[in-house]
C-alpha positions as a printed Julia matrix, in Angstrom:
154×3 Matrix{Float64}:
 -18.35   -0.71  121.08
 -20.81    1.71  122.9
 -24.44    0.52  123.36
 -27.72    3.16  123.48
 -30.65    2.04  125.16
 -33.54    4.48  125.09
 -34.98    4.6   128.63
 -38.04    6.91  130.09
 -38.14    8.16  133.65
 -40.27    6.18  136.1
 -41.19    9.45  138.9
 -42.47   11.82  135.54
 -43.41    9.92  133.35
 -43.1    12.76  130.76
 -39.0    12.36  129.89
 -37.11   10.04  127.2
 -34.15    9.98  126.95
 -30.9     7.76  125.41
 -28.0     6.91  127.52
 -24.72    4.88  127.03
 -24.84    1.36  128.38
 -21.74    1.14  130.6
 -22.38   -0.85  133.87
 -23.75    2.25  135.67
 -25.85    1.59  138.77
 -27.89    4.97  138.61
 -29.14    7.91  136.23
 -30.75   11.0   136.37
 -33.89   12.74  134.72
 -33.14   15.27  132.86
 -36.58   16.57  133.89
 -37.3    16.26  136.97
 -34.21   15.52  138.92
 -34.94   12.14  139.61
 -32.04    9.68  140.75
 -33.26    5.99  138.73
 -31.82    2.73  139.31
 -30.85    1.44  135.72
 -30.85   -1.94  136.07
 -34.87   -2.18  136.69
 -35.21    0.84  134.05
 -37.1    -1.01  130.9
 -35.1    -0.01  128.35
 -37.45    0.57  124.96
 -34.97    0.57  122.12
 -31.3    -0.81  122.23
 -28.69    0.08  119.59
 -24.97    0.57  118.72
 -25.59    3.43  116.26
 -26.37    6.9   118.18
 -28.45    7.99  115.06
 -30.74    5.04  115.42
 -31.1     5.75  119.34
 -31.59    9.36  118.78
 -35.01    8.51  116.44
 -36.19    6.48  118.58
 -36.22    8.65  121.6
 -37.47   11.13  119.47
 -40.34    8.87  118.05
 -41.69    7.87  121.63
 -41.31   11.14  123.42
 -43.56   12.68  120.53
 -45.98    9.69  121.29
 -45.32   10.42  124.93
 -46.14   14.57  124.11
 -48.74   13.64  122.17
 -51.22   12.39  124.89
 -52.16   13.25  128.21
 -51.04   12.0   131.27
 -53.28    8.34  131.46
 -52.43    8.18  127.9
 -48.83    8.3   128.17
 -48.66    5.74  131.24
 -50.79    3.26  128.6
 -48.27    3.99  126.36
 -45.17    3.03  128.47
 -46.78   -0.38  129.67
 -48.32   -0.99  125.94
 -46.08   -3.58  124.18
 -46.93   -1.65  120.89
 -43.34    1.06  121.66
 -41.02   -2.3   121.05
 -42.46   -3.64  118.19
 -42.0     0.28  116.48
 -38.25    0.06  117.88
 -37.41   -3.43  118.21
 -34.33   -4.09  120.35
 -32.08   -6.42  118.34
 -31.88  -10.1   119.61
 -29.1   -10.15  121.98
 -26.82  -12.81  121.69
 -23.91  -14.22  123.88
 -20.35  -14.38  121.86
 -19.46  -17.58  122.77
 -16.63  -18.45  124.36
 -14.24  -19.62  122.2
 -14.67  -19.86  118.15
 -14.4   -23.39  117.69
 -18.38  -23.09  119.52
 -19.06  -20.2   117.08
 -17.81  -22.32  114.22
 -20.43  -25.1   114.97
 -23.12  -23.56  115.89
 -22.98  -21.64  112.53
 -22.44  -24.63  110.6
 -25.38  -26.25  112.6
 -28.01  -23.6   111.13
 -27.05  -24.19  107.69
 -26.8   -27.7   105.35
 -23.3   -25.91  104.6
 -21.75  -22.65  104.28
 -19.42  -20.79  102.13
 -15.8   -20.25  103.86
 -15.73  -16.21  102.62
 -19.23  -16.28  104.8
 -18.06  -17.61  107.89
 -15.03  -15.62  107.71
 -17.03  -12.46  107.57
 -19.89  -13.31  110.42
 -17.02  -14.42  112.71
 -15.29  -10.93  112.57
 -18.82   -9.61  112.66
 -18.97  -11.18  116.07
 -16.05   -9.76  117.08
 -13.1   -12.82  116.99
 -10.14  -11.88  115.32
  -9.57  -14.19  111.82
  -6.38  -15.51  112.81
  -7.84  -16.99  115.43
 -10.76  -18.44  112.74
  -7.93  -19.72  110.67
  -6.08  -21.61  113.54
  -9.85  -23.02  115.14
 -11.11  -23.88  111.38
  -7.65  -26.28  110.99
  -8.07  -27.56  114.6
 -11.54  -28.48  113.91
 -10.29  -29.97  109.82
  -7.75  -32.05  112.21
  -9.67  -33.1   114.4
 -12.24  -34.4   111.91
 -15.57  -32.33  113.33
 -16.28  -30.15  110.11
 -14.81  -30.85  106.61
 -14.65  -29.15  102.75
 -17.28  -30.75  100.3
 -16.46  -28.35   97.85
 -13.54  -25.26   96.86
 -14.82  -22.71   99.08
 -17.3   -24.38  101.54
 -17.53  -26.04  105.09
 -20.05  -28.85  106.34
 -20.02  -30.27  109.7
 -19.05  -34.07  109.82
């Protein structure tokens, strides 16, 4: 799945804009010309829906616009741009869904199967693979049924 991150160039000061989040070393303002390194770009606003990327650039380059030059550098270094466009919390898939499994069931007294089922595709393993790790981990005694329909960790 792409990723947007909202980014603003660091020579002008004066240009917003959203870009795809593949690996690339360097970008260019579309202002001024000038060649960024992306990696130590702060990126404002971080998203997987284009929509949501394109209001937020919109929303700080009209705060950017909106004030003069010393204004606009307070607002690039003011905290106060995440918390209007909060990046959500980014969180490491781990590496194999028995770990998923039990750190779900860890958060909660218990949960219902349907549930897991649906934040474990969410998360991007296939459910096959659920099925065969939630019988591996029935066998092997870790997590059990205390009821049709829900899971509790051992």
């Amino acid at each position: 799945m792409v990723a947007y991150a909202i980014i603003v160039c660091t020579k002008c000061r004066l240009q917003c804009q959203v870009t795809e989040e593949r690996g690339q070393k360097t970008i260019q303002c579309q202002r001024c010309g000038a060649t960024l390194q992306f990696r130590k770009l702060r990126k404002f606003h971080r998203t997987e829906i284009l929509d949501e990327a394109i209001a937020a650039r919109t929303a700080l380059q009209a705060q950017i616009q909106g004030s003069d030059s010393k204004k606009a550098s307070q607002i690039l270094s003011d905290a106060s741009i995440d918390q209007l466009h909060p990046s959500p919390p980014t969180q490491k898939k781990p590496a194999n869904p028995s770990k998923y499994i039990i750190n779900a069931l860890e958060n909660q007294e218990k949960i219902q199967i349907r549930q897991l089922f649906q934040m474990a595709e969410e998360a991007g393993f296939e459910r096959e693979k659920i099925e065969k790790t939630l019988e591996n981990l029935k066998n092997t005694g870790e997590i059990y049924t205390p009821g049709k329909g829900y899971l509790k960790l051992a």
